[in-house]
DOSE-262107 format. One record per atom (N, C-alpha, C): residue number from 1; residue in three letters; atom name; y, z negated, x negated. Coordinates in steps of 0.1 Angstrom, whole numbers, plus 5000, padded with zeros to 4 digits. Example, Ala and Ser with C-alpha at 12.3 -4.5 7.8 and 13.67 -1.06 7.14 Angstrom:
<tivos>
- 1_ala_N_4943_4922_4868
- 1_ala_CA_4955_4922_4877
- 1_ala_C_4967_4922_4868
- 2_ser_N_4978_4929_4872
- 2_ser_CA_4989_4929_4863
- 2_ser_C_5000_4921_4871
</tivos>
This chain:
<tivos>
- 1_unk_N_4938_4998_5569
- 1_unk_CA_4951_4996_5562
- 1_unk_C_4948_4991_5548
- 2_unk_N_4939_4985_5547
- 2_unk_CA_4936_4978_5533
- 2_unk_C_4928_4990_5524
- 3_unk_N_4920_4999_5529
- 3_unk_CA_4916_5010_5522
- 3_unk_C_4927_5015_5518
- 4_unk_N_4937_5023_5525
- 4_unk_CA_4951_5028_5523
- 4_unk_C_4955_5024_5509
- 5_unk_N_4962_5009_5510
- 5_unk_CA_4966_5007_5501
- 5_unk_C_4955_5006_5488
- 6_unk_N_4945_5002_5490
- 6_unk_CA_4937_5002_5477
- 6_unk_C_4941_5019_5472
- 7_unk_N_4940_5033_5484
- 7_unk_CA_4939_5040_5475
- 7_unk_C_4951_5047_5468
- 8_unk_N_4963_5039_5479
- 8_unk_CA_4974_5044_5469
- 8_unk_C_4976_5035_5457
- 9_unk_N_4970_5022_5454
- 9_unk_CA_4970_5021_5439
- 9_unk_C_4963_5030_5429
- 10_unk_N_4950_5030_5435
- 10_unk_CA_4946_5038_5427
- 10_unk_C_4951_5052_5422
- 11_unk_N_4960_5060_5432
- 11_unk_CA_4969_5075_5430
- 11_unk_C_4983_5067_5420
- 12_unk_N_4985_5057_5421
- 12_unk_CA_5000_5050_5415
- 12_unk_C_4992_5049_5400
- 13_unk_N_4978_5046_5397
- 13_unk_CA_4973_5043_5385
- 13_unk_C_4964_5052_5377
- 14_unk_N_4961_5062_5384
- 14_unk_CA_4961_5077_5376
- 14_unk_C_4973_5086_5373
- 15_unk_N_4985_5083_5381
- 15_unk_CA_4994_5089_5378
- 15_unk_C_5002_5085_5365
- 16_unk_N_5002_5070_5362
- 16_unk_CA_5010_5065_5352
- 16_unk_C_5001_5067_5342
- 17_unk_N_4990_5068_5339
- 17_unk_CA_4976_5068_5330
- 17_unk_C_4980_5085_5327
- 18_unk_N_4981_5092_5335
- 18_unk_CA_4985_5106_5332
- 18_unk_C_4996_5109_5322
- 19_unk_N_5007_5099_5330
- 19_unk_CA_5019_5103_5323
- 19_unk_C_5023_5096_5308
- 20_unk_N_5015_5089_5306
- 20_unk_CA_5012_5079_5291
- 20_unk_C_5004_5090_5284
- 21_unk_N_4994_5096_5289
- 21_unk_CA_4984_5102_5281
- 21_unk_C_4992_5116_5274
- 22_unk_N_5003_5123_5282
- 22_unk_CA_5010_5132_5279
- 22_unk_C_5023_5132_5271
- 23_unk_N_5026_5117_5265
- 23_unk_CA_5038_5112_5257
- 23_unk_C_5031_5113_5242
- 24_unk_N_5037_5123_5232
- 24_unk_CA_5033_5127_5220
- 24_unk_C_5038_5113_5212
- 25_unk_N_5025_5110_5207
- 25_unk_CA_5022_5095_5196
- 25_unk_C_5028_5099_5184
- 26_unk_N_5035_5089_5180
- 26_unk_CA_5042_5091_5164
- 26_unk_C_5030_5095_5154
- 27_unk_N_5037_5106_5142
- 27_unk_CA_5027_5113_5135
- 27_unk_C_5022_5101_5129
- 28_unk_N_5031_5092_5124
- 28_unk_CA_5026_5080_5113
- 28_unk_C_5012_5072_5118
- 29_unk_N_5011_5070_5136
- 29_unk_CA_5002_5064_5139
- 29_unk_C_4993_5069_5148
- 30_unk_N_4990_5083_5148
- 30_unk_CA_4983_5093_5160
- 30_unk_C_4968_5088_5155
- 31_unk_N_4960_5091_5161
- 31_unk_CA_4943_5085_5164
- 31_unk_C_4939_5097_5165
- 32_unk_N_4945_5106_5171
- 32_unk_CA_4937_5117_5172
- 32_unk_C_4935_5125_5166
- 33_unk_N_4942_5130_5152
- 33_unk_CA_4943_5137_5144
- 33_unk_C_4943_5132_5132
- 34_unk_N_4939_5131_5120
- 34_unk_CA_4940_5128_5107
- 34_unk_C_4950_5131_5098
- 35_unk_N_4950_5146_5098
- 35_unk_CA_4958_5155_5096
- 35_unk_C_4978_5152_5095
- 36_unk_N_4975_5148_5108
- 36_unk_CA_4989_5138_5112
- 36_unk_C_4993_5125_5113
- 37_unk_N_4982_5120_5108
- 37_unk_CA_4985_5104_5103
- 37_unk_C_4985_5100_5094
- 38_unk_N_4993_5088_5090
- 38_unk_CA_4990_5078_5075
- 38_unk_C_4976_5075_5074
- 39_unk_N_4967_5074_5089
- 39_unk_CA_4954_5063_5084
- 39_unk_C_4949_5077_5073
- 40_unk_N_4940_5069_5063
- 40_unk_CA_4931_5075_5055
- 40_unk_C_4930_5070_5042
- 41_unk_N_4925_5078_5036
- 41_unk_CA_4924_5073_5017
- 41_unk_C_4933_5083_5012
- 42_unk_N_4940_5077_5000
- 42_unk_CA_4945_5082_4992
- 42_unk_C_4949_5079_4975
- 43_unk_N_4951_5088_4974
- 43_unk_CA_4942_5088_4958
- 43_unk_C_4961_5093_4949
- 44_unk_N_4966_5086_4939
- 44_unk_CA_4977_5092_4930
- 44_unk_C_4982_5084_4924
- 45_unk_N_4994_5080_4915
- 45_unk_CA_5004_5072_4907
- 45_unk_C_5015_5067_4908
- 46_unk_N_5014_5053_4903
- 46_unk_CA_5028_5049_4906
- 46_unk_C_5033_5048_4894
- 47_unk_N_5049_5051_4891
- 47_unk_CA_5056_5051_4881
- 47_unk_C_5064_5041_4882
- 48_unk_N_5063_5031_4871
- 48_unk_CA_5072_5018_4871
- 48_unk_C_5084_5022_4866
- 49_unk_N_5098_5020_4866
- 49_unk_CA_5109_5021_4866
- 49_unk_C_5111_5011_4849
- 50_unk_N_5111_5023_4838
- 50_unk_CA_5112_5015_4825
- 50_unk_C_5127_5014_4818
- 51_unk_N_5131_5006_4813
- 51_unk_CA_5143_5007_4803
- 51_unk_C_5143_5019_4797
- 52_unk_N_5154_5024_4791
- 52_unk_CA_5157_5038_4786
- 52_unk_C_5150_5035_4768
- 53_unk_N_5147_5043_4766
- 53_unk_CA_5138_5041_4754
- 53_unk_C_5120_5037_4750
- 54_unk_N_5121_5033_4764
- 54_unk_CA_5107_5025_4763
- 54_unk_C_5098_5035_4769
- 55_unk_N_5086_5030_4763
- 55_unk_CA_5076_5044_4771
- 55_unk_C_5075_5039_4787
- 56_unk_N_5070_5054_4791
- 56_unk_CA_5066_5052_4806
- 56_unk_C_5056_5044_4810
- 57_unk_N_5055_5034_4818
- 57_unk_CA_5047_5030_4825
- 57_unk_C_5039_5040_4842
- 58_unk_N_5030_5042_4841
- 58_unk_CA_5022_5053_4850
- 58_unk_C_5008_5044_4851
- 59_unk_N_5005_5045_4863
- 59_unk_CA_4993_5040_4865
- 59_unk_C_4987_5046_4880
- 60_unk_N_4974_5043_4879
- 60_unk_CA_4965_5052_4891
- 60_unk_C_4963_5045_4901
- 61_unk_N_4965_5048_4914
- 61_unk_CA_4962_5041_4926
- 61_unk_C_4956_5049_4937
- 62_unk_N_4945_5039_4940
- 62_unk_CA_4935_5044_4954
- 62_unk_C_4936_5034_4964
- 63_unk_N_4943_5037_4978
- 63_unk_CA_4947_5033_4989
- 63_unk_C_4940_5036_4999
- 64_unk_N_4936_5031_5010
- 64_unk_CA_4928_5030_5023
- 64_unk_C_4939_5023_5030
- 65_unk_N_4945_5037_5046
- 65_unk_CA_4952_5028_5048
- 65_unk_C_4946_5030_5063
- 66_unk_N_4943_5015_5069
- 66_unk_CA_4934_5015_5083
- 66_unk_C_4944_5013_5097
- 67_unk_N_4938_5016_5108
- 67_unk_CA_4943_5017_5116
- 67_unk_C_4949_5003_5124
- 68_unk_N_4954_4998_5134
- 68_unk_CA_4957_4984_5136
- 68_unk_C_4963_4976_5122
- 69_unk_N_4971_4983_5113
- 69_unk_CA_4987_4984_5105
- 69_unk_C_4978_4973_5091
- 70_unk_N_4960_4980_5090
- 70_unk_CA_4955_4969_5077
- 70_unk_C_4960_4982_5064
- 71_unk_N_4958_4976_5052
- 71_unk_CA_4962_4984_5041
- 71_unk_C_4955_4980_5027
- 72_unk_N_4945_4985_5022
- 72_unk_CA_4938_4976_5014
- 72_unk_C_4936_4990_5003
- 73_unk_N_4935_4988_4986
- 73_unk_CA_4933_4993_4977
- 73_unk_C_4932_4985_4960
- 74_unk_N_4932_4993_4955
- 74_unk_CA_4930_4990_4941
- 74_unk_C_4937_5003_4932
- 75_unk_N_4945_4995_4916
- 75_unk_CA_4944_5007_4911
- 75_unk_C_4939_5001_4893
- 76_unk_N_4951_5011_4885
- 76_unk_CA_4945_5016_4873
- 76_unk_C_4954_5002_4866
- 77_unk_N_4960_4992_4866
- 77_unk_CA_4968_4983_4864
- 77_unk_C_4957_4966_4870
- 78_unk_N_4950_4968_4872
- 78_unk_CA_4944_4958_4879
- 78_unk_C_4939_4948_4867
- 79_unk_N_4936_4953_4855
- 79_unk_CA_4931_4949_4842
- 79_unk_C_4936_4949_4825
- 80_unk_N_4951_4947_4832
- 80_unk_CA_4959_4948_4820
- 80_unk_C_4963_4936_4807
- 81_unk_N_4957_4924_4808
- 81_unk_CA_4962_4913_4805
- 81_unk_C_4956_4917_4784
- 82_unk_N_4954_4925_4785
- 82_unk_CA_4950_4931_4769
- 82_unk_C_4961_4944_4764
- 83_unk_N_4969_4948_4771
- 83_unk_CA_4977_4955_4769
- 83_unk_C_4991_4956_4765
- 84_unk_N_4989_4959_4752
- 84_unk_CA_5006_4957_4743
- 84_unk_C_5016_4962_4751
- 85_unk_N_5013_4972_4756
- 85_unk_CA_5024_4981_4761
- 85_unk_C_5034_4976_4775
- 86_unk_N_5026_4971_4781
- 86_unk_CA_5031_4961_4793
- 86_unk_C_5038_4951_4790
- 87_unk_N_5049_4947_4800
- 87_unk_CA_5055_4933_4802
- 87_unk_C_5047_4922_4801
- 88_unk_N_5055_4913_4794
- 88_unk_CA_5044_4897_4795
- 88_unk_C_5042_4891_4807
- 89_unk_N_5049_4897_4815
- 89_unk_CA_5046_4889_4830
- 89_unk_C_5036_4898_4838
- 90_unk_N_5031_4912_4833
- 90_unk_CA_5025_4921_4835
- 90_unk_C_5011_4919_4829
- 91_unk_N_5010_4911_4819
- 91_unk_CA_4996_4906_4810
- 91_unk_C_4990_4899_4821
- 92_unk_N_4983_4903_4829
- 92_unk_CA_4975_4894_4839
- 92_unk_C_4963_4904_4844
- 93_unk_N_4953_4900_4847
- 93_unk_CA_4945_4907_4853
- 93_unk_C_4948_4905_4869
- 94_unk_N_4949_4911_4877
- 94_unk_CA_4948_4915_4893
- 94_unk_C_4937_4919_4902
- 95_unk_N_4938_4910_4913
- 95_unk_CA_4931_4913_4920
- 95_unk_C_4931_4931_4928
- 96_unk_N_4922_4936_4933
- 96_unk_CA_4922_4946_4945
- 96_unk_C_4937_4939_4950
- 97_unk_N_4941_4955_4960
- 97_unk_CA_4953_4946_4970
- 97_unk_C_4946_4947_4984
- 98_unk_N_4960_4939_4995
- 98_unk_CA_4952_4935_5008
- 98_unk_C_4968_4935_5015
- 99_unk_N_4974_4939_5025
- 99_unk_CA_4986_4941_5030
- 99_unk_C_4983_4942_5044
- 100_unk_N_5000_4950_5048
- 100_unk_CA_5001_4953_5062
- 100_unk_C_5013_4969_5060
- 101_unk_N_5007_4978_5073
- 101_unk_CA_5019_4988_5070
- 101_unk_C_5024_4988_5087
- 102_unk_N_5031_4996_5090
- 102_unk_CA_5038_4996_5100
- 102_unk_C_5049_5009_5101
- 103_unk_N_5050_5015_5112
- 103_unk_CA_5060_5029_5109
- 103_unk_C_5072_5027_5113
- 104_unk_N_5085_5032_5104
- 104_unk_CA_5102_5025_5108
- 104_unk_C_5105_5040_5110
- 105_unk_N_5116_5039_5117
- 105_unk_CA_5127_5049_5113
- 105_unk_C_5118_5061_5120
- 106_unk_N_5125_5074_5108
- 106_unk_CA_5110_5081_5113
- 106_unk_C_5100_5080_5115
- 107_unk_N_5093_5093_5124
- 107_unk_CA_5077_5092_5125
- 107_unk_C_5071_5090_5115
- 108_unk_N_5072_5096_5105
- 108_unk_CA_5066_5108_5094
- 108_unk_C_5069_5089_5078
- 109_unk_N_5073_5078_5087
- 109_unk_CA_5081_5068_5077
- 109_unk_C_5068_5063_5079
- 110_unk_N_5069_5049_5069
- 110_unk_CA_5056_5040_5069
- 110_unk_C_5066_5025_5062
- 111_unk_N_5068_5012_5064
- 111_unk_CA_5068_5004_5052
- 111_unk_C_5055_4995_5053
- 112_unk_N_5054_4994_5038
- 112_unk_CA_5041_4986_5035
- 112_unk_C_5044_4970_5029
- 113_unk_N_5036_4964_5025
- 113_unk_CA_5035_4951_5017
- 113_unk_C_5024_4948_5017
- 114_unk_N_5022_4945_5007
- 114_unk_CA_5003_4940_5003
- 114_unk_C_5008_4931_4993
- 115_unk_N_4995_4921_4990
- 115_unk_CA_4992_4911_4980
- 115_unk_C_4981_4912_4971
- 116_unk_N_4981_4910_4959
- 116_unk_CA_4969_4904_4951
- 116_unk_C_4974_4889_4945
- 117_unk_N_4961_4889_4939
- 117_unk_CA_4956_4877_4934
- 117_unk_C_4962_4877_4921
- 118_unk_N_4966_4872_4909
- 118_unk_CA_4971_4872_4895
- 118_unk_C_4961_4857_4888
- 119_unk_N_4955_4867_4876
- 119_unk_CA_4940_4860_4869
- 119_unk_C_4945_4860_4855
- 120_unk_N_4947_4848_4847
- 120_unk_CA_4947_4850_4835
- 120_unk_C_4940_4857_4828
- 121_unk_N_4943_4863_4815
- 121_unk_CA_4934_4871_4808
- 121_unk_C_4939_4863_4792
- 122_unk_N_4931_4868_4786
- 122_unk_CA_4933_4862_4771
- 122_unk_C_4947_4866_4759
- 123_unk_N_4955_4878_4771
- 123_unk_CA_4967_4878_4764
- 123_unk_C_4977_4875_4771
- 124_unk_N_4973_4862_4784
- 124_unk_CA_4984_4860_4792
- 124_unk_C_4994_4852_4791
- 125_unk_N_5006_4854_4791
- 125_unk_CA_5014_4840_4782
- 125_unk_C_5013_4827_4792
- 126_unk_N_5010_4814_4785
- 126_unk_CA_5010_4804_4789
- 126_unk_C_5022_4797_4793
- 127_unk_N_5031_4804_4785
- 127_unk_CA_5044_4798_4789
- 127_unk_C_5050_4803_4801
- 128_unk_N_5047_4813_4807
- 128_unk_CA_5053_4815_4820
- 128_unk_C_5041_4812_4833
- 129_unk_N_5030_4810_4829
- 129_unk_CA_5020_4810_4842
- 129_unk_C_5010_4794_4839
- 130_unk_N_5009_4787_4824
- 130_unk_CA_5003_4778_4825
- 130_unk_C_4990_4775_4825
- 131_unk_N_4982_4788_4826
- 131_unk_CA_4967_4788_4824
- 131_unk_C_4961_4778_4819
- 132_unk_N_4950_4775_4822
- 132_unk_CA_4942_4767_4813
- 132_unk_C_4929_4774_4807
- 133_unk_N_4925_4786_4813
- 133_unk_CA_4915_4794_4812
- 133_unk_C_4914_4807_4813
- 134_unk_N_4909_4817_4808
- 134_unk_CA_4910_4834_4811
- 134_unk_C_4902_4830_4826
- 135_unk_N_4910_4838_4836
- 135_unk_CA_4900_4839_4850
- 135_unk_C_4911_4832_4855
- 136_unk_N_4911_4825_4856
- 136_unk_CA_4919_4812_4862
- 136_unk_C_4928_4820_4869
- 137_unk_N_4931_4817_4883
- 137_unk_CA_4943_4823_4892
- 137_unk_C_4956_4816_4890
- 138_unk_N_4967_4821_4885
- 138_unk_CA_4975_4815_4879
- 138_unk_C_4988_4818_4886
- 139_unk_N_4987_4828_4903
- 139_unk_CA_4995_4834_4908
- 139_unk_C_4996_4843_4920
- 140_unk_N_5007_4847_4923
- 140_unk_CA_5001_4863_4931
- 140_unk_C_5012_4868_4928
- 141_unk_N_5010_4885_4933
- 141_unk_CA_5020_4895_4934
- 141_unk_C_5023_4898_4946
- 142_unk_N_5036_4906_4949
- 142_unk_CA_5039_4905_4964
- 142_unk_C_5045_4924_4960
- 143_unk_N_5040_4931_4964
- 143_unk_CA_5043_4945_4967
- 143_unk_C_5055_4950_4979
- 144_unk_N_5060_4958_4976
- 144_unk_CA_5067_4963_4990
- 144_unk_C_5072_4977_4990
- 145_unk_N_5065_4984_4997
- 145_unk_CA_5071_4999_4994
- 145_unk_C_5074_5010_5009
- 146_unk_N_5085_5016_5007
- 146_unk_CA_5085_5029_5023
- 146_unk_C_5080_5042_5016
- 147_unk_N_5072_5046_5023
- 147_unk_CA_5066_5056_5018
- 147_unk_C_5065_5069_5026
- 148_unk_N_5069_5081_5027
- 148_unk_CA_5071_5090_5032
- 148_unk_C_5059_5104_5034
- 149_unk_N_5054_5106_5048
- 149_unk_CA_5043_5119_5049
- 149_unk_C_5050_5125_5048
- 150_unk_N_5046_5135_5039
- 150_unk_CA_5048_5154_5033
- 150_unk_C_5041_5157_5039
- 151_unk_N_5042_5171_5046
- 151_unk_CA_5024_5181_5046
- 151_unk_C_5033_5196_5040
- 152_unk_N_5023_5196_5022
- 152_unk_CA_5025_5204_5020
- 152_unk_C_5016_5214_5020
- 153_unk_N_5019_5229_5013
- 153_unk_CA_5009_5237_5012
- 153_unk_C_4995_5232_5007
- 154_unk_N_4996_5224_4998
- 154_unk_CA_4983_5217_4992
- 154_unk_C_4977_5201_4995
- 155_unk_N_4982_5201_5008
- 155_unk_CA_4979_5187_5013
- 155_unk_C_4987_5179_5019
- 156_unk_N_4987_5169_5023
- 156_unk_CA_4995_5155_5028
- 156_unk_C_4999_5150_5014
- 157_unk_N_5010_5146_5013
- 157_unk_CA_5013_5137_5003
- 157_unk_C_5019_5127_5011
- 158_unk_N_5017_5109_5004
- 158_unk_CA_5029_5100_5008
- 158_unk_C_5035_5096_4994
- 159_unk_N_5054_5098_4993
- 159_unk_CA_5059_5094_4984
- 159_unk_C_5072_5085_4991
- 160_unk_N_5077_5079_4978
- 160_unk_CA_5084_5069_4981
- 160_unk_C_5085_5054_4969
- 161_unk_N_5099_5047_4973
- 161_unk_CA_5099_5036_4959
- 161_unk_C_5089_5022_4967
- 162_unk_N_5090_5015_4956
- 162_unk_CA_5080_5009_4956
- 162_unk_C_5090_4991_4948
- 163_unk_N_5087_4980_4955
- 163_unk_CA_5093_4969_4942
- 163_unk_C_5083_4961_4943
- 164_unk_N_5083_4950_4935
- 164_unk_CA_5072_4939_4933
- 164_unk_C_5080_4926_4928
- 165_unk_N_5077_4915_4930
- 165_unk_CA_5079_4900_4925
- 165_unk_C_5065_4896_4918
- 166_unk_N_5059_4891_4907
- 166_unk_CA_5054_4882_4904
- 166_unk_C_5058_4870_4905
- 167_unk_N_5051_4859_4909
- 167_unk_CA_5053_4844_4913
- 167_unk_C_5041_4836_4906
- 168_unk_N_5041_4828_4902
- 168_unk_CA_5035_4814_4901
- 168_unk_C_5029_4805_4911
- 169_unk_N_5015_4795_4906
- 169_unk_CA_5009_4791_4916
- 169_unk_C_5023_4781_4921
- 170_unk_N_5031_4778_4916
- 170_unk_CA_5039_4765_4920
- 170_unk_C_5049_4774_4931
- 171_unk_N_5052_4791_4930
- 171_unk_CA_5057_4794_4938
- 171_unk_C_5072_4800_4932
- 172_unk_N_5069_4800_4922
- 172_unk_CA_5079_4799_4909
- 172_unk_C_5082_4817_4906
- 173_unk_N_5094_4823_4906
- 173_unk_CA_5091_4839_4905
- 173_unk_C_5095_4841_4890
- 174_unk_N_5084_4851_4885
- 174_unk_CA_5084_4851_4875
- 174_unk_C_5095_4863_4866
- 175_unk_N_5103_4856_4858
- 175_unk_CA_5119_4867_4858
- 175_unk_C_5120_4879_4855
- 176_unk_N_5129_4884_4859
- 176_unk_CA_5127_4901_4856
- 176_unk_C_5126_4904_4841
- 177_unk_N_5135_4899_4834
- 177_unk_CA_5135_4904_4817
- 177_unk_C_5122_4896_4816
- 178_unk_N_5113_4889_4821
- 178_unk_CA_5097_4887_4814
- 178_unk_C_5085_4896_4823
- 179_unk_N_5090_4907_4829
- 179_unk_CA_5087_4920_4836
- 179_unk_C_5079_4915_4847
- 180_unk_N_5084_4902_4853
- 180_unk_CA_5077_4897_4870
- 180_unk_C_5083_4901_4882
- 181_unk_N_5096_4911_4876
- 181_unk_CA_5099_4915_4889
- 181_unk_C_5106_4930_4887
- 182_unk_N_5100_4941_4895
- 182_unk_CA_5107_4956_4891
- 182_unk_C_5098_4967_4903
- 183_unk_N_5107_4979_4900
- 183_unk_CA_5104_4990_4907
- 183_unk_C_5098_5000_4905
- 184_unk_N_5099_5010_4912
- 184_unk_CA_5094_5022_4908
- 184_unk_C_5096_5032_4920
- 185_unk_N_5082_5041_4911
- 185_unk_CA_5080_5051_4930
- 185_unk_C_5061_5056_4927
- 186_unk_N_5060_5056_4936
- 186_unk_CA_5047_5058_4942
- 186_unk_C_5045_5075_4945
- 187_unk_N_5036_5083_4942
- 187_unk_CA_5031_5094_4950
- 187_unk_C_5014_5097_4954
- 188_unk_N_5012_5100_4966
- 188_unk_CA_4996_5097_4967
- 188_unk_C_4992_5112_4975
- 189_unk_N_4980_5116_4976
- 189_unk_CA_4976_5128_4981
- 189_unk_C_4963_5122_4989
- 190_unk_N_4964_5131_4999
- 190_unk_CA_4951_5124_5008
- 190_unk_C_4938_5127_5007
- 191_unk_N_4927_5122_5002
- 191_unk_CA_4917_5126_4995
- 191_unk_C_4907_5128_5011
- 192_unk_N_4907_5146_5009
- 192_unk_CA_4899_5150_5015
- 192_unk_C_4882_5152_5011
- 193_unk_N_4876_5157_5029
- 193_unk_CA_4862_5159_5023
- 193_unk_C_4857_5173_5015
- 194_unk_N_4856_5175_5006
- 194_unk_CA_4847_5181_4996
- 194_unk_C_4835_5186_4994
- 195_unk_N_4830_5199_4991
- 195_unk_CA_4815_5197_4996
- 195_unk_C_4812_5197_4983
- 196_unk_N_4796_5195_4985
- 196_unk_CA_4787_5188_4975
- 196_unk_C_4790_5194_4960
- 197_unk_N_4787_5190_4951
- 197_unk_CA_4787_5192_4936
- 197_unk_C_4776_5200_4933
- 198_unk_N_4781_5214_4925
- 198_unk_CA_4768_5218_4922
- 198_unk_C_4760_5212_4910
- 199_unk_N_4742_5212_4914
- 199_unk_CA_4741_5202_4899
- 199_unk_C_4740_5211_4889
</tivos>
């Protein structure tokens, strides 16, 4: 009797193991294909959302986005605190980022948020962050963007807007007209493998 039942658990627990293995995994978060998932690196630009007359803001970003919903990258904005062209609340050097994503809505959806670090530089204004030193962490930034898989003829793309808060170590958010808080949109392609360079 007791064999019995051992072995109809075990027929009760290959059957449900079956029928789980046969339920198609959202594209955003599939393991078994790349192809069809967000995880991977990606390589493209985000466009900040500028007042009418003013030049564009455009900058480069490389994203790693890992599996178990981690999200970590760097871009072309990370080292701006010398740059005229940028907001004063934008004069900061930045850390790498470090976040979380997760898939809404649609499969094919993703929303993210990630943080850096915000480091004085020598053209950072003291009147909104306080510095006492170039280096000095004087802050962080808080990211938040939905970002959408394409698979086009020439790849995966993820596009989609994108907003941000600068804040202060006191916690303090730094105001939109001193450019610590604004939007945009993001486009990224998924940097595939390539074979070797000829020398």
């Amino acid at each position: 009797m007791q064999r019995q039942s051992r072995r109809f658990a075990s027929v009760i627990t290959l059957a449900l193991l079956a029928a789980l293995a046969a339920m198609p995994a959202p594209r955003a978060i599939a393991d078994d294909d790349q192809d069809e998932s967000v995880v991977g690196t990606w390589i493209g630009a985000a466009r900040f959302d500028t007042p009418p007359g003013t030049p564009p803001l455009v900058e480069a970003e490389l994203a790693s986005i890992h599996r178990a919903g981690i999200l970590t990258g760097t871009s072309g904005i990370d080292h701006s605190s010398q740059n005229p062209f940028v907001p004063p609340g934008l004069v900061v050097e930045l850390s790498d980022y470090f976040g979380s994503w997760a898939p809404i809505g649609d499969f094919d959806q993703i929303a993210v948020t990630f943080k850096r670090l915000v480091f004085a530089g020598p053209g950072t204004p003291s009147a909104i962050y306080h510095q006492l030193f170039p280096g000095e962490n004087v802050g962080t930034a808080s990211i938040q963007a939905v970002v959408t898989l394409q698979h086009t003829k020439s790849g995966d793309v993820l596009k989609g807007p994108f907003t941000f808060q600068l804040t202060t170590l006191d916690g303090q958010p730094v105001p939109a007209e001193m450019g610590g808080t604004g939007s945009g949109t993001v486009s990224l392609s998924r940097v595939a493998i390539e074979p070797l360079a000829t020398p």
